[in-house]
Steps between C-alpha positions, in 0.01 A plus 500: 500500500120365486350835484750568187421183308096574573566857380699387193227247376220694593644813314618291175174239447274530796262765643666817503287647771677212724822616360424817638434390861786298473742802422364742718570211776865524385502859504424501858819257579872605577632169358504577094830537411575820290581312157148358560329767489486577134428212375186409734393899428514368114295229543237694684507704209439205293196460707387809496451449126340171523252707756452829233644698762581828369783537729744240287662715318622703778539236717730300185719828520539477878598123507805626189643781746506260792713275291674797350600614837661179604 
């Protein structure tokens, strides 16, 4: 639950590249539930476009079909 809030926060107003670590730390666990999942793949998103990242857009569409497929 830590790791989420730090992802969260970092993602919406701190330093995206943190945001980053912090997801791909939750990536690597077994614990997210599955209705999670979208909405933390939105918010790195949301960080991605804080960052520039070029990969938003795509990554925007991903975190809909997660949710979609739900």
């Amino acid at each position: 639950a830590v790791l989420i809030a730090e992802a969260a926060v970092a993602a919406r107003s701190g330093d995206p590249d943190l945001a980053e670590t912090a997801f791909r730390a939750l990536d690597a666990t077994s614990r997210l539930e599955t209705r999670d999942r979208w909405w933390l793949a939105l918010l790195r998103a949301w960080a991605a476009v804080r960052a520039g990242d070029p990969s938003a857009g795509a990554r925007t569409e991903a975190a809909f079909r997660l949710a979609a497929a739900i």
